[in-house]
N, C-alpha and C positions, 0 to 999 in steps of 0.2 A: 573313638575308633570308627563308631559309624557313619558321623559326618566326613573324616579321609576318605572311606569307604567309598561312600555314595559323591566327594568333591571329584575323588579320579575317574567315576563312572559318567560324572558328567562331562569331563574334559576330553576323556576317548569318546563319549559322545558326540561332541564340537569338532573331535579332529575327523571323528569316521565323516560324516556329515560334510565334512569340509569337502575331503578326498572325494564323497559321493559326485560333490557340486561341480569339481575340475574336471570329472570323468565323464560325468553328462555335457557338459561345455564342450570338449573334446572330441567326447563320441559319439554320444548319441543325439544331439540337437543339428549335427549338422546333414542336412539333406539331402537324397542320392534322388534324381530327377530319372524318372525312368521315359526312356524314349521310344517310341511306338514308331516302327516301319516293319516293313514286306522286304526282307534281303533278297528279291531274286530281279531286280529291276537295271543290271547292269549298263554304263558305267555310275549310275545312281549310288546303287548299295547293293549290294551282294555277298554271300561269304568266302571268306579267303582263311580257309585252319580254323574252319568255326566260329570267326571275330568277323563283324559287320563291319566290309568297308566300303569305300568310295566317295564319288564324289559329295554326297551327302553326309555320311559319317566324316570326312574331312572340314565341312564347315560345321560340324556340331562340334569336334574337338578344336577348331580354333574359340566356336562361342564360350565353351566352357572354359576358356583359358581367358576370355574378354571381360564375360559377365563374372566369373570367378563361382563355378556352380560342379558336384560332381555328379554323372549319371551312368545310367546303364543300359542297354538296349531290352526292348522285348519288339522280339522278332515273331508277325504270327500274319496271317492269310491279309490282304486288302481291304476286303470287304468288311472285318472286325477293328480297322484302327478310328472309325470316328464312334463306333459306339465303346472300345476300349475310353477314347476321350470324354466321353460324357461320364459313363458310368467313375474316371477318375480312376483307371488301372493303369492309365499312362499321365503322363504329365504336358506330355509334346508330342505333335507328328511330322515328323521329316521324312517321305519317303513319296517323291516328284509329283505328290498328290493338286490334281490342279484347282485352280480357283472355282468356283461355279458359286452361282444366288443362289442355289438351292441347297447348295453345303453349308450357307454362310447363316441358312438361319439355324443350324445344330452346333456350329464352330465357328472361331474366330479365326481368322488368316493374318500369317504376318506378310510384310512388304513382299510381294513375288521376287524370286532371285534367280531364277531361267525363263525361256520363254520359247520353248521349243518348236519344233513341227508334229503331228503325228501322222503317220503315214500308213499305205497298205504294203501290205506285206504276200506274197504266194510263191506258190513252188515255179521255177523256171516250168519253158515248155507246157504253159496249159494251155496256152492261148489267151490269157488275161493280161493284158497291157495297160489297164485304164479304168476307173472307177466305175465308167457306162458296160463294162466286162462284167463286172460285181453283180450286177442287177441279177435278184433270184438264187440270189448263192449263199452258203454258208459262212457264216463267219464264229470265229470263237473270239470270246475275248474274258479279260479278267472279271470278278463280279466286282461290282463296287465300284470300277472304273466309269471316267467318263468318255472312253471308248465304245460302251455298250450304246449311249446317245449316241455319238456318230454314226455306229454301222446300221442303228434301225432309220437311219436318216434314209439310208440310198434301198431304193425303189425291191419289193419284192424280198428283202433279207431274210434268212432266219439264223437268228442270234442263239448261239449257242456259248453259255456259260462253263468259265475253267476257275476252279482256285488258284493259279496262276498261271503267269506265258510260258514255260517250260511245259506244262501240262497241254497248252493251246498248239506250242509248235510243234509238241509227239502226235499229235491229232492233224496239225496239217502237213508234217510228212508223211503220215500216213494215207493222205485222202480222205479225210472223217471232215473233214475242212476246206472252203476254198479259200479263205482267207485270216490274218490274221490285222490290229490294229494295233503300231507300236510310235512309241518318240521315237523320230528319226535315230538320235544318239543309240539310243539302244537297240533301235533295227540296225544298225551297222553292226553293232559284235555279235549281234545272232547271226548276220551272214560271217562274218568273218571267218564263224565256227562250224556254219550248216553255208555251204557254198551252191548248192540244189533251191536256195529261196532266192527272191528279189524286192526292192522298194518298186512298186510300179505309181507311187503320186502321193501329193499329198494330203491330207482329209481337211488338217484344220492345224491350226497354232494355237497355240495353251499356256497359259502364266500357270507356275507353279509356286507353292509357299508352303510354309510350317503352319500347324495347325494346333490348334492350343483350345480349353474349355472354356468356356464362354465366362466362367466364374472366374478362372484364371488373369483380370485383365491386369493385373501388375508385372507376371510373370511375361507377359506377351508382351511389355511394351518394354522391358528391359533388356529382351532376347530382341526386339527390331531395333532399337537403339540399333544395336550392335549389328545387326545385321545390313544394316542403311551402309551405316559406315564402311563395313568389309565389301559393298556395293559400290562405294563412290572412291574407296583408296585403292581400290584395283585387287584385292585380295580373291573376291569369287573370280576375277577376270583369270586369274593366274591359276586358278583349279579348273575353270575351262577348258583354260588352254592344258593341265594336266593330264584333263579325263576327257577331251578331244571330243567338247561339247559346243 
C-alpha cells in the first residue's frame, strides 16, 4: 500500500513539475525590454491618453515586430536615461538623443536614423533675428542635452537649466528667457501651438541614434540589423514623411 502510496506521489510529482516547466517556458522566461525615453520631445515622442507616441515609438513598434522582442516604456526626465542605461533600469534609449564622443564612452550607439537641424528659438518682436542677437543673453535648455554645448558656444551666454522644453518655453514666454535651443521638427509644433515664438537660424545638425549598455552588445546589434534595413527599404523614410520630419 505504501509503495502505490508513494508511486502516485511521485507521478503527481513529474506531472506538477511538468506543468511547472510549460508555465516558465510560456511565462516567465520570455522577456519584456524596457525602453527609456523623455515623452515630451514632439513629433519625436510625446503622450497621447497617457501611451508614448510618435515618430520614435513608431519605429520601436515596427523593431519589435522585426526583431520579435516584447517591451515597455519608462518614461522619466533627459538627463536620467543614460545613467538609467548603465545602471540597467532600462534596456534601450530611443528618445532623438544625439550622437556625441563624449556619450560614447558611457553608451553604445546604434546606426543614426535622422539627422536633423537644431535651431533658436525666441518670442517674436524682441528685436533678435540672428544668433550675433543671442550674444549675452539667456538661454534655457534641457539638462542632459547637447544643446546646453551649443548655447555656451555663443559669445557671453548664461545657460539656464530645465527638466524639460515645456518648462523652458513657460519661462521664455514669460521673459525669464531669451532663448530657447530645439530640432527644428520640434520647433515647428511648438510654434504651431505658441504662435508669439519664431526659428530665427540654425546652430548646428545632429545625427540621432538608440542607445544601448555597453554590456548589452548582442542586443544592439540585433536591433541595427534591423534598423539598417528599415533605413535602406524606405520604412523610417515613410515615418518621416508621417511625422513631417
Amino acid at each position: 500500500m505504501k509503495k502505490i502510496i508513494i508511486s502516485i506521489m511521485v507521478l503527481l510529482f513529474v506531472v506538477f513539475m511538468g506543468c511547472t516547466k510549460d508555465e516558465k517556458k510560456d511565462g516567465v522566461t520570455e522577456k519584456v525590454y524596457v525602453v527609456g525615453t523623455n515623452a515630451e520631445y514632439p513629433p519625436y515622442e510625446y503622450l497621447e491618453n497617457n501611451k508614448v507616441v510618435g515618430f520614435d515609438a513608431d519605429i520601436i513598434e515596427e523593431l519589435s515586430k522585426r526583431v520579435g522582442f516584447n517591451y515597455k516604456w519608462s518614461n522619466m526626465n533627459f538627463d536620467g536615461l543614460i545613467s538609467a542605461l548603465q545602471a540597467k533600469k532600462v534596456d534601450m534609449v530611443i528618445a532623438g538623443m544625439t550622437v556625441t564622443e563624449e556619450r560614447k564612452n558611457f553608451i553604445n550607439f546604434s546606426t543614426p536614423y535622422v539627422s536633423p537641424n537644431i535651431c533658436y528659438i525666441v518670442l517674436k518682436d524682441k528685436g533678435l533675428n540672428s544668433s550675433k542677437d543671442l550674444e549675452n543673453k539667456k538661454f534655457g535648455v534641457e539638462l542632459g542635452t547637447t544643446e546646453e554645448s551649443i548655447a555656451r558656444k555663443v559669445p557671453g551666454s548664461v545657460v539656464i537649466p530645465f527638466t524639460g522644453h515645456t518648462a523652458a518655453l513657460l519661462a521664455l514666454k514669460a521673459n525669464k528667457i531669451d532663448a530657447m535651443l530645439l530640432d527644428e521638427t520640434v520647433a515647428q509644433k511648438y510654434m504651431e501651438n505658441n504662435p508669439e515664438i519664431e526659428n530665427i537660424g540654425v546652430a548646428s545638425g545632429e545625427s540621432k541614434a538608440m542607445a544601448f549598455n555597453k554590456s548589452d552588445e548582442e542586443l544592439k546589434n540585433k536591433i541595427d540589423m534591423e534598423l539598417k534595413k528599415m533605413l535602406g527599404d524606405g520604412t523610417i523614410q515613410s515615418l518621416k514623411e508621417k511625422y513631417g520630419i
